[in-house]
LUMBA-728129 format. One record per residue (C-alpha): x, y, z. Coordinates in steps of 0.2 Angstrom, whole numbers, plus 2048, in hexadecimal, padded with zeros to 3 digits. Layout:
[[X Y Z]],
...
***
This chain:
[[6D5 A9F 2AE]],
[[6E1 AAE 2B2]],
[[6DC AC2 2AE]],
[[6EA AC7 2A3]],
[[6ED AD4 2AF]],
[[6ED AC7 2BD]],
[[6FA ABB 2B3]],
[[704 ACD 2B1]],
[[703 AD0 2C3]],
[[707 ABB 2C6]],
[[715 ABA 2BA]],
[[71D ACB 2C1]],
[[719 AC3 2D4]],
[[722 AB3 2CF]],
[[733 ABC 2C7]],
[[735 AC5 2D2]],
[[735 AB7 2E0]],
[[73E AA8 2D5]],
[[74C AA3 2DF]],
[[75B A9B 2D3]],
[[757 A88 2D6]],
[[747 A89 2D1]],
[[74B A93 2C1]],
[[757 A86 2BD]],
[[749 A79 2BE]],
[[73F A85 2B3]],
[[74D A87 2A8]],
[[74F A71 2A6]],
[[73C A6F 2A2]],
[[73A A81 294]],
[[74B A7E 28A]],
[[748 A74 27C]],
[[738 A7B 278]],
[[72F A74 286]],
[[731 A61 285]],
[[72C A57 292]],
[[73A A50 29E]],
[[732 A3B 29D]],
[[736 A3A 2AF]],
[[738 A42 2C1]],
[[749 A36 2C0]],
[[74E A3E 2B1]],
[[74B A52 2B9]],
[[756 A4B 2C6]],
[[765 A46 2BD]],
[[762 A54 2AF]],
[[766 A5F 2BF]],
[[773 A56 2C5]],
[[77D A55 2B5]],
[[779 A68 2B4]],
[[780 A6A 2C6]],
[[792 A61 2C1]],
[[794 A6E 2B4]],
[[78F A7C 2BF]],
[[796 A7B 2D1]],
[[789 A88 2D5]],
[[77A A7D 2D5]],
[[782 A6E 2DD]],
[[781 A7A 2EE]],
[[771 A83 2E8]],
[[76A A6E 2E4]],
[[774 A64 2EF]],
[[775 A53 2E9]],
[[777 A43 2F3]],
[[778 A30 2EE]],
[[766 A29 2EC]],
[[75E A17 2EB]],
[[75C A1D 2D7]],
[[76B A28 2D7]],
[[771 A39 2DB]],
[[762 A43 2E3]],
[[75D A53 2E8]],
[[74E A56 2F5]],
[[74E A68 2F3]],
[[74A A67 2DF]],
[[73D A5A 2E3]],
[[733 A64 2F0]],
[[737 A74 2E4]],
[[72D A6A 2D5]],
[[720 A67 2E0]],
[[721 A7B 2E5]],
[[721 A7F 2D1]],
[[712 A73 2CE]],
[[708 A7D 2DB]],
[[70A A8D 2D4]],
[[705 A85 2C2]],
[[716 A89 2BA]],
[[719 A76 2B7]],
[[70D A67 2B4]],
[[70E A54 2B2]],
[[704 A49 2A7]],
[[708 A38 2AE]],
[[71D A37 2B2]],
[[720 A45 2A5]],
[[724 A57 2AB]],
[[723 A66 2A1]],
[[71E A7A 2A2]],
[[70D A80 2A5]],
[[706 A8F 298]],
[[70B A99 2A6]],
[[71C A93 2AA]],
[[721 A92 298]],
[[71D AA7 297]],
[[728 AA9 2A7]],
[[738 A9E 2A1]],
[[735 AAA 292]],
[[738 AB8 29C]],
[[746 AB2 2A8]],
[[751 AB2 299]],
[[75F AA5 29F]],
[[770 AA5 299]],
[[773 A9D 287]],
[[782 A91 28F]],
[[777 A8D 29E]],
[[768 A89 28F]],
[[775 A7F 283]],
[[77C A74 292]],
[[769 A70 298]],
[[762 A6D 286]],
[[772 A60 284]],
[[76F A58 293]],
[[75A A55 290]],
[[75E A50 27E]],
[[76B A43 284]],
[[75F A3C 293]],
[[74D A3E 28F]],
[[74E A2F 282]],
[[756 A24 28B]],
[[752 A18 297]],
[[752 A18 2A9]],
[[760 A0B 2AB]],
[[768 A11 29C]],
[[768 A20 2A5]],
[[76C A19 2B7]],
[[77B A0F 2B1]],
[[781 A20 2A9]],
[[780 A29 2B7]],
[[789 A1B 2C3]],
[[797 A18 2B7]],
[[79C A2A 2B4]],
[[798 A31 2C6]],
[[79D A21 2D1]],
[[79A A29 2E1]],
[[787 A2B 2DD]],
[[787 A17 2E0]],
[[789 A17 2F3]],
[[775 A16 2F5]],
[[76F A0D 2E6]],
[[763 9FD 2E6]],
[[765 9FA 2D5]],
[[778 9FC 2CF]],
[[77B 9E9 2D3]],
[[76D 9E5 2C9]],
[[773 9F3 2BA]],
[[783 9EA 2B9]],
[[77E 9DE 2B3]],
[[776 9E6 2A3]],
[[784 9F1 2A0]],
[[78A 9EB 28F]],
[[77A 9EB 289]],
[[774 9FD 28F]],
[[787 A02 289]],
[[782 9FC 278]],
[[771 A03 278]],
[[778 A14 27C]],
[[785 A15 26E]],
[[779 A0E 262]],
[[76C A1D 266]],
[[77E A28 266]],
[[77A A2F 275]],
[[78D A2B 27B]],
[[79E A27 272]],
[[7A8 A18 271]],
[[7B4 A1B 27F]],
[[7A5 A1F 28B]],
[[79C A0D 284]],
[[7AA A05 289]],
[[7AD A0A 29A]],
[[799 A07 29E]],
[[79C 9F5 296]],
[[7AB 9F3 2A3]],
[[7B2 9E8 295]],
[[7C2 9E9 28A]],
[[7C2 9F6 27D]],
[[7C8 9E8 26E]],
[[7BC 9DC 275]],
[[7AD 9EA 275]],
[[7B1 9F1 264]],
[[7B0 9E1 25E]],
[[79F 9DF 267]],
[[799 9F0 25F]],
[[79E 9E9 24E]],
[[795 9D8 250]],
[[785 9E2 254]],
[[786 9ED 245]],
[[786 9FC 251]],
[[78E A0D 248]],
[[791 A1A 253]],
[[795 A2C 24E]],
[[7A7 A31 253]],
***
């Protein structure tokens, strides 16, 4: 267990040395009060949704299609890096901050639009399921499918996961209809025999 003076002197030592992309993995496992991200998948596309809203992590990240998606090799060998130093752990597939880590993303004070966009994002993906969260990801960013081994397999599932993510309101109607690749009258006439309500 850590001296307070040696955490002082550790956390000062890792401030001081944080390059931004791992900062921004910081950042996706503090915000929301520390909630576990439910899967290394999930890190993954919290990052790279993060990454099409702020060009400069795309370069800092650099993401290419995967077999499960778009994926960065840097941000997995810096998770490994952060789990070294103590600042993250893992308790099965789930990722969260370390005591430590959770006193220096205190300190690192990110920027309250950078915070709302991540918090967003982990609250839209961390309940969901993988291939609820797969089919989303290859629907709205087609070009992540080049590599993928299970899109064929996806497709065939996509009304269902459509339905499942509107009734949980994690997307709107116009967004359930384009991952269902069906009719919007013939959808919304779907939605309604299921008894699904959705928040406009």
């Amino acid at each position: 267990m850590l001296s307070a003076l040696s955490k002082e002197e550790t956390l000062l030592k890792y401030y001081s040395k944080l390059e931004d992309e791992e900062k921004i993995i910081l950042y996706s496992l503090g915000v929301l009060d520390n909630v576990p991200i439910r899967s290394k998948t999930k890190l993954q596309k919290l990052l790279f949704l993060l990454s099409n809203v702020f060009e400069d992590y795309a370069d800092l990240l650099n993401f290419e299609p995967h077999l499960c998606g778009p994926y960065s090799e840097r941000a997995d060998d810096l998770l490994e890096d952060l789990i070294k130093l103590d600042l993250v752990q893992h308790s099965g597939n789930q990722f969260s901050l370390t005591g430590l880590g959770v006193e220096l993303y205190e300190r690192l004070h990110p920027k309250k639009e950078l915070l709302d966009v991540l918090a967003d994002y982990k609250s839209f993906l961390n309940d969901l399921s993988e291939d609820e969260l797969l089919t989303f990801i290859y629907v709205t960013y087609p070009n992540t499918i080049s590599e993928a081994i299970k899109w064929e397999q996806l497709k065939k599932n996509r009304v269902s996961c459509a339905l499942k993510m509107l009734k949980k309101s994690k997307i709107g109607f116009a967004k359930a209809v384009e991952i269902a690749n069906m009719p919007y009258n013939d959808f919304s006439l779907l939605v309604k025999n299921e008894g699904i309500r959705w928040k406009v």
